[in-house]
C-alpha positions as CSV (number, residue, x, y, z in Angstrom):
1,X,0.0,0.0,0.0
2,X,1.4,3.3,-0.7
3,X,2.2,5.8,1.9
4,X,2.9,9.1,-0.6
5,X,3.8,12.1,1.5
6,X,4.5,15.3,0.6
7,X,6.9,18.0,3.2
8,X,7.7,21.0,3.0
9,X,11.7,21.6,2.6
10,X,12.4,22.9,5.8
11,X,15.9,21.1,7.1
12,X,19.4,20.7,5.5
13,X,19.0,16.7,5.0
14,X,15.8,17.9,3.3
15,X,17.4,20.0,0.9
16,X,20.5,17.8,0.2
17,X,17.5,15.5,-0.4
18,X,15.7,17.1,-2.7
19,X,19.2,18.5,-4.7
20,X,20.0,14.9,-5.3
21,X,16.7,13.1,-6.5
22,X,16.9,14.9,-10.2
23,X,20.3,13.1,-10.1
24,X,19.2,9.9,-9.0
25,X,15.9,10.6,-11.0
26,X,18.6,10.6,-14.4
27,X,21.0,8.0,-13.3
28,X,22.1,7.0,-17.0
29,X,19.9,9.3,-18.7
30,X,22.5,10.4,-21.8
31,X,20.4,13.4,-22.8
32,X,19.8,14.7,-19.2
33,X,22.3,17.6,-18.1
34,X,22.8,18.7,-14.5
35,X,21.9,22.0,-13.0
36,X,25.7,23.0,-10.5
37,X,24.2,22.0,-6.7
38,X,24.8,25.0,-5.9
39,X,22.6,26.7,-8.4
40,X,19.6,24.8,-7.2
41,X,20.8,26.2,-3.7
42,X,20.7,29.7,-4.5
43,X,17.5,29.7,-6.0
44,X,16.1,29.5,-1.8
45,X,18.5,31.9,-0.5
46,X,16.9,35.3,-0.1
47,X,20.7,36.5,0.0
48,X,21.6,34.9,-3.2
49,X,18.6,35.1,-4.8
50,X,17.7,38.5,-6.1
51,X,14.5,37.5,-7.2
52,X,13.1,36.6,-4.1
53,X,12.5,40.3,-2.8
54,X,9.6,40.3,-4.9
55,X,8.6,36.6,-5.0
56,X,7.8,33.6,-2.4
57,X,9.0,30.4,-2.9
58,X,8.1,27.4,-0.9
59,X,9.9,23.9,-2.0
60,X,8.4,20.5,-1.3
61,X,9.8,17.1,-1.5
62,X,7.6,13.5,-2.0
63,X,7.9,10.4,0.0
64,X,6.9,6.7,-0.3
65,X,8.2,5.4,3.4
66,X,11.0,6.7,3.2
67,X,12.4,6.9,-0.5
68,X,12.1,10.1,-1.9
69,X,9.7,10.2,-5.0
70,X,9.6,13.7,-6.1
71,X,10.0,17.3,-5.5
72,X,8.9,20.6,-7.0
73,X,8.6,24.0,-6.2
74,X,5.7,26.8,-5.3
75,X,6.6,30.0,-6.6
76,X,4.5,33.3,-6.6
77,X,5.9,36.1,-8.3
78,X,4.0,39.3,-7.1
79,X,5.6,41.9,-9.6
80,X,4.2,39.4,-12.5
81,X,0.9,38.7,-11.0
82,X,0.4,42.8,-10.9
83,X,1.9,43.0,-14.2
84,X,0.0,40.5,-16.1
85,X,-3.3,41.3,-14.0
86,X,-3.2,37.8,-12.5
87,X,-3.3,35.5,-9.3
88,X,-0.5,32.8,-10.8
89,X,0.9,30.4,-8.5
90,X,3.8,29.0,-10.2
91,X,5.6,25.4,-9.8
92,X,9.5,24.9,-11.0
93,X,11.8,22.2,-10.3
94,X,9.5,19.5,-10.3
95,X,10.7,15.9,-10.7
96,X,8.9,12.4,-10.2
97,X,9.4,9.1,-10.3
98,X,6.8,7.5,-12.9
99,X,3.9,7.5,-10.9
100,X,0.4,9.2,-10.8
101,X,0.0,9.5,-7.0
102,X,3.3,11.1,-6.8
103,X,2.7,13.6,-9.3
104,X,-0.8,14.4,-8.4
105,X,0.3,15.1,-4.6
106,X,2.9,17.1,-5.4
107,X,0.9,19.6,-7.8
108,X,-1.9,19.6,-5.2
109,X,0.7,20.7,-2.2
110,X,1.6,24.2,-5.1
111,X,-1.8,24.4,-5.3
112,X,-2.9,24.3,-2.2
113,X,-0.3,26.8,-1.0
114,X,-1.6,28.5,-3.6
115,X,-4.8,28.6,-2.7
116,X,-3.9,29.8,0.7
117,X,-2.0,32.8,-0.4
118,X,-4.8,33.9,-2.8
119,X,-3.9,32.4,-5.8
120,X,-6.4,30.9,-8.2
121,X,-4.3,29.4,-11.3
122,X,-1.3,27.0,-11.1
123,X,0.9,27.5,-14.2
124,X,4.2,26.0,-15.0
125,X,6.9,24.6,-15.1
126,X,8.4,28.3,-14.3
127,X,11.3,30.2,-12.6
128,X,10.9,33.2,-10.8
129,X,12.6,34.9,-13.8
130,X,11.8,34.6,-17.2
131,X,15.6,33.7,-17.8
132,X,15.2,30.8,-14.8
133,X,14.6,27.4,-16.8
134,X,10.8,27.0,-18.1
135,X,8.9,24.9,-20.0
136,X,8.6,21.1,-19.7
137,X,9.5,19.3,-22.7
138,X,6.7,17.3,-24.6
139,X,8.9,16.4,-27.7
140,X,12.4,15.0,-28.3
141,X,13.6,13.5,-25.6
142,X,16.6,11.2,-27.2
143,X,18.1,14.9,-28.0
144,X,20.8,16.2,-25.3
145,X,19.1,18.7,-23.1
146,X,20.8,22.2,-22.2
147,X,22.6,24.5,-19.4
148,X,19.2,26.6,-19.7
149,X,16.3,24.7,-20.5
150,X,14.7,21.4,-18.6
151,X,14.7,18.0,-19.7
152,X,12.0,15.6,-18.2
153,X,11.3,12.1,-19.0
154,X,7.9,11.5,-22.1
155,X,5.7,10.4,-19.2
156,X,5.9,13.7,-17.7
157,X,3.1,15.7,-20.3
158,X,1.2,12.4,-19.7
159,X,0.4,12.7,-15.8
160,X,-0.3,16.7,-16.4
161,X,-3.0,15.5,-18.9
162,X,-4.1,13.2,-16.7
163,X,-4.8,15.9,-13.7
164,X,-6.5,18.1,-16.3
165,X,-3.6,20.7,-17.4
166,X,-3.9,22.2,-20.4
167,X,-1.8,24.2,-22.7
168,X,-0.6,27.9,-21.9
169,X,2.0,28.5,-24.1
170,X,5.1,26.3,-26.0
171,X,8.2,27.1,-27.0
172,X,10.8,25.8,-29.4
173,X,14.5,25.7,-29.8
174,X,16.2,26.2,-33.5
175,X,19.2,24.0,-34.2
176,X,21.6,25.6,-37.4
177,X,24.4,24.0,-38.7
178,X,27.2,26.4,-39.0
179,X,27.9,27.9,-42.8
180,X,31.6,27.8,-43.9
181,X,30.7,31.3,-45.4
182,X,28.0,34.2,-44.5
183,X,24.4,34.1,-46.0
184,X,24.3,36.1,-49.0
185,X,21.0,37.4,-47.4
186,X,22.7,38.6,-44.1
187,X,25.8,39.9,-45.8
188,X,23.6,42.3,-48.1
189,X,21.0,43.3,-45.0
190,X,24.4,44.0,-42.9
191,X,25.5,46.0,-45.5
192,X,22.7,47.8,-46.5
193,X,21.5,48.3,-42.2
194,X,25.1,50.1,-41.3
195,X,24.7,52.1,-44.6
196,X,21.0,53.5,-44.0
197,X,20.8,53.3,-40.3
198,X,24.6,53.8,-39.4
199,X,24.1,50.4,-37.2
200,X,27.6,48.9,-36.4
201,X,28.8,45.9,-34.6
202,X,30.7,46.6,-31.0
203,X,32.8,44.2,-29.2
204,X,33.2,44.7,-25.5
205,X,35.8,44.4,-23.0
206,X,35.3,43.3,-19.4
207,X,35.9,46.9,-17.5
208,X,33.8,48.3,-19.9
209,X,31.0,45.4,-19.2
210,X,31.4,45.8,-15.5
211,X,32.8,49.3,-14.3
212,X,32.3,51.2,-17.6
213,X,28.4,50.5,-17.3
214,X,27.8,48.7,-20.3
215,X,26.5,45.4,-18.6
216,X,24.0,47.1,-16.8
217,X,22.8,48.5,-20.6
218,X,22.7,44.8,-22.0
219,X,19.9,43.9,-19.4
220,X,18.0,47.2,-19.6
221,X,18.0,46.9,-23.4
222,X,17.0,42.8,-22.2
223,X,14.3,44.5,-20.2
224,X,12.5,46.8,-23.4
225,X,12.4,43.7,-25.5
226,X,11.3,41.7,-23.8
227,X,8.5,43.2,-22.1
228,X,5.7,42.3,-24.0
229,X,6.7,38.6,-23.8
230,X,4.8,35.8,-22.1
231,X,5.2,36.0,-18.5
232,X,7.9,38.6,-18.3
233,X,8.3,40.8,-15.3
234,X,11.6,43.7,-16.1
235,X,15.1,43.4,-14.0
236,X,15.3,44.8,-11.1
237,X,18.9,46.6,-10.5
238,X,19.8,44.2,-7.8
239,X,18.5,41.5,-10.0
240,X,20.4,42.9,-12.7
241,X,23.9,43.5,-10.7
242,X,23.2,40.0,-9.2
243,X,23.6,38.2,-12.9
244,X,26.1,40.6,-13.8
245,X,28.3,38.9,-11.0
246,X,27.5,35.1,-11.5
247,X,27.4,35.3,-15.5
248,X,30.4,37.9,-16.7
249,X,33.2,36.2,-15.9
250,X,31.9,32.6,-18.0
251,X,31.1,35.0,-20.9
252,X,33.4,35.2,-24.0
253,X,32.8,39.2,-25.3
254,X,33.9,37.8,-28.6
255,X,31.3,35.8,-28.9
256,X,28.7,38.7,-27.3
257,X,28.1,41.1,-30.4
258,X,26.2,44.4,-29.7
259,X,24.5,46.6,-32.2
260,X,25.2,50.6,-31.6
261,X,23.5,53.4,-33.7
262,X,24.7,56.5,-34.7
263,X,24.5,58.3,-31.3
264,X,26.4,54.9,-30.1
265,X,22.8,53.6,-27.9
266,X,22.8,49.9,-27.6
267,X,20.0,49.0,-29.7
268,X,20.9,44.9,-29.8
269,X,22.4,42.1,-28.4
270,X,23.5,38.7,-28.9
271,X,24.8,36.4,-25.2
272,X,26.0,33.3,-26.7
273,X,28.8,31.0,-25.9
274,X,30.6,27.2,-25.8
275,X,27.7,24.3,-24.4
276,X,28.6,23.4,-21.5
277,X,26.2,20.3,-21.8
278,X,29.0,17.5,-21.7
279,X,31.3,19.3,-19.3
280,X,28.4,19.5,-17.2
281,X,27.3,15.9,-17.5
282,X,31.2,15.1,-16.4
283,X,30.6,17.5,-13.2
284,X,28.0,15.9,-12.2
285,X,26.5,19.4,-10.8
286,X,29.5,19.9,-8.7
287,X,32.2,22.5,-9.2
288,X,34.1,20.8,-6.5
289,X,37.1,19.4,-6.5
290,X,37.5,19.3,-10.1
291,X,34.4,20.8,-11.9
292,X,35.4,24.3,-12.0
293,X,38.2,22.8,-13.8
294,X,36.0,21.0,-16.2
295,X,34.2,23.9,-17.0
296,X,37.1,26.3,-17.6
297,X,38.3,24.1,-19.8
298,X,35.0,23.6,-22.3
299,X,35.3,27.4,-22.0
300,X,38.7,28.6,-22.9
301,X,40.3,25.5,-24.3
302,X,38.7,22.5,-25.2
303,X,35.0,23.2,-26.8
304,X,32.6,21.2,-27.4
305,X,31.3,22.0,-31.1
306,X,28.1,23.3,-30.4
307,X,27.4,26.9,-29.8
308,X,25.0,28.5,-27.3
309,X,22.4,30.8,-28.8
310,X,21.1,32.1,-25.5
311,X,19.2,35.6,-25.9
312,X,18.8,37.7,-28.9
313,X,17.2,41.4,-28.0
314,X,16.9,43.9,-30.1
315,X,15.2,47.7,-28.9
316,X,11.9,47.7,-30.1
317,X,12.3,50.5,-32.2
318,X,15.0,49.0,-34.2
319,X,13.3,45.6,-34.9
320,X,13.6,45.1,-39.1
321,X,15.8,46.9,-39.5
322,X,18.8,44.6,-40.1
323,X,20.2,44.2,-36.6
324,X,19.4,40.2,-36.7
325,X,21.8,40.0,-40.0
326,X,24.7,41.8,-38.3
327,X,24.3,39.5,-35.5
328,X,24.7,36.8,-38.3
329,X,27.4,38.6,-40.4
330,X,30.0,39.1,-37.1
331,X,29.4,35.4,-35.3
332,X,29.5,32.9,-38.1
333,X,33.2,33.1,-39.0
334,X,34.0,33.7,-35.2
335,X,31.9,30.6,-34.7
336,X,34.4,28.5,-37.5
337,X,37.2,29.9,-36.1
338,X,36.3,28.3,-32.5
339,X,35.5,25.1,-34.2
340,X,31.0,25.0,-33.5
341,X,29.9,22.8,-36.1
342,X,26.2,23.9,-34.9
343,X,24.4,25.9,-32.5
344,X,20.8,25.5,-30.9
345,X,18.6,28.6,-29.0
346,X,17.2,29.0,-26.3
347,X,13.4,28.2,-26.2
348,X,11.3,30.7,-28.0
349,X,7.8,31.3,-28.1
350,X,6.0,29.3,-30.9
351,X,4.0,32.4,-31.1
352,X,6.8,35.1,-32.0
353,X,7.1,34.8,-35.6
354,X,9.3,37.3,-35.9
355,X,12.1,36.2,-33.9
356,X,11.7,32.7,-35.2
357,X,11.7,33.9,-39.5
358,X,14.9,35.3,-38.7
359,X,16.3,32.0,-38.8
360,X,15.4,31.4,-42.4
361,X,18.6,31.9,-44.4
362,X,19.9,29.4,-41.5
363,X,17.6,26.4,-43.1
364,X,16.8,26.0,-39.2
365,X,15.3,23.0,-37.5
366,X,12.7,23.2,-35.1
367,X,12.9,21.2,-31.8
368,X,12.6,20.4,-28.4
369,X,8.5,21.8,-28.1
370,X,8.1,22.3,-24.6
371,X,4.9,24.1,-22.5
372,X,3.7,25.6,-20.0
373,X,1.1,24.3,-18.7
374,X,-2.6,25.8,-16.5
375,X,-5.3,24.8,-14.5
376,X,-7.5,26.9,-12.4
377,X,-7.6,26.0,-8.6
């Protein structure tokens, strides 16, 4: 007879326990990638965790006896809610073994807590952040998942059909291979967009990232574009200082093209960089003793040949107007001379044609569908 129980995280053991079940969960799993321990951590810690001056999180963690089953998260994001005009209660970071009691007790703890905090719709899987990992993943799963995106197991979509989810939204992830030579297409829009609109390609350094102010202009220019999009709530300026600290120093500026005007405003952006997916596989989540090294090394010296397509922004003002193609035109032969046979997004919404036509010159493949997922409560 089962004994399903779902606590809330509220000890140490807890939390080492509900770190390693995804880990456990994956044992084998060649397409599964790791979140670093201490990333899964943070995401609790109101002194790491930016994000959590304007949201409440509550983890939970599922037992049979004593073996752990599952876990997931309760998240409500108040600046979204009041954005959006909503009463969202969110779940993240939810895991389980292939079982409907488990999964059903584990979305009725979120909604319940919920509930109690005045919520009336569960919604997810979501971050606190848009740029937190979203979306579970309802095609695909023999492909390798991703530093930023989720990988779950195909009965996953199954049980949230089976407790009456439906369909929010879905993203998708483009895969390119890499051209030997520039797009005709991209090379003449390039052209033709520094000509007419005096639209140039700037590399950065690190002082001028960090001290010179530039950083903080990447994420408000992150902020205007993406707005409008699905679930988006803007940066905050700790929020924004906060990423600027964890993600600069992994970041390549080679491999981070902006777009100035004129005037020199930043009017576009490109992060990409090296996948990490294999390194991260061999760290097993840990940077200690020897993942940092791991890491470093996929980084600086040893890539893997995939590319990193994580954000693409451009200022609303300055969308079609050939910012995309100089994007294109600067990072394809950086991207031969590093070796990347290929490079893959990171989700984007089905419903943002424009982003996703850019692609076209590319011949792009589609994969990797994954949703978001609501039900009222």
């Amino acid at each position: 007879m089962k004994n399903i129980i779902v606590k809330k995280v509220e000890t140490k053991r807890e939390m080492d326990a509900f770190v390693r079940f995804a880990k456990e969960l994956y044992a084998g799993n060649p397409c599964y990638v790791p979140d670093l321990d201490m990333d899964i951590r943070e995401t609790f810690d109101p002194r790491k965790n930016a994000g959590l001056e304007f949201s409440d999180i509550q983890p939970f963690i599922a037992y049979n006896g004593k073996k752990v089953v599952g876990r997931i998260a309760g998240i409500i994001n108040r600046h979204a809610n009041e954005k959006w005009h909503t009463r969202n209660v969110r779940f993240g970071l939810i895991e389980f073994v292939d079982d409907p009691d488990v999964s059903a007790a584990l979305l009725h703890s979120v909604e319940a807590w919920g509930k109690e905090r005045g919520m009336d719709c569960i919604q997810g899987p979501m971050g606190i952040f848009d740029f937190d990992k979203e979306g579970m993943l309802v095609e695909d799963f023999d492909l390798t998942g991703s530093m930023v995106t989720i990988y779950n197991p195909p009965y996953y979509p199954r049980h949230m059909e089976a407790l009456d989810f439906e369909k929010e939204v879905d993203w998708v992830q483009i895969r390119v291979d890499i051209p030997q030579d520039i797009p005709a297409k991209y090379a003449r829009v390039a052209r033709l967009s520094g000509e007419m609109f005096g639209l140039h390609v700037r590399k950065l350094t690190k002082e001028e990232a960090w001290k010179g102010g530039y950083g903080r202009k990447v994420f408000e220019l992150l902020n205007k574009a993406y707005a409008p999009l699905f679930g988006y709530t803007e940066l905050s300026t700790t929020q924004i200082d906060f990423y600027l600290k964890r993600y600069l120093p992994l970041l390549d500026l080679q491999l981070v093209p902006v777009i100035e005007n004129e005037q020199g405003e930043m009017v576009g952006v490109a992060i990409t960089m090296p996948s990490l997916s294999h390194t991260l596989r061999k760290t097993g989540g840990k940077l200690f003793p020897f993942g940092w090294f791991h890491l470093l090394r996929a980084l600086k010296w040893k890539r893997e040949e995939k590319a990193e397509l994580f954000l693409v922004a451009v200022r609303p003002d300055y969308q079609g107007l050939g910012v995309n193609a100089l994007f294109f035109n600067d990072l394809i032969p950086i991207y031969n001379k590093y070796g990347f046979k290929w490079a893959e997004t990171g989700p984007q919404l089905e419903s943002n044609v424009k982003e996703l036509s850019q692609w076209k010159p590319l011949n792009p493949t589609f994969v990797k569908r994954r949703r978001c997922y609501k039900k009222p409560i």
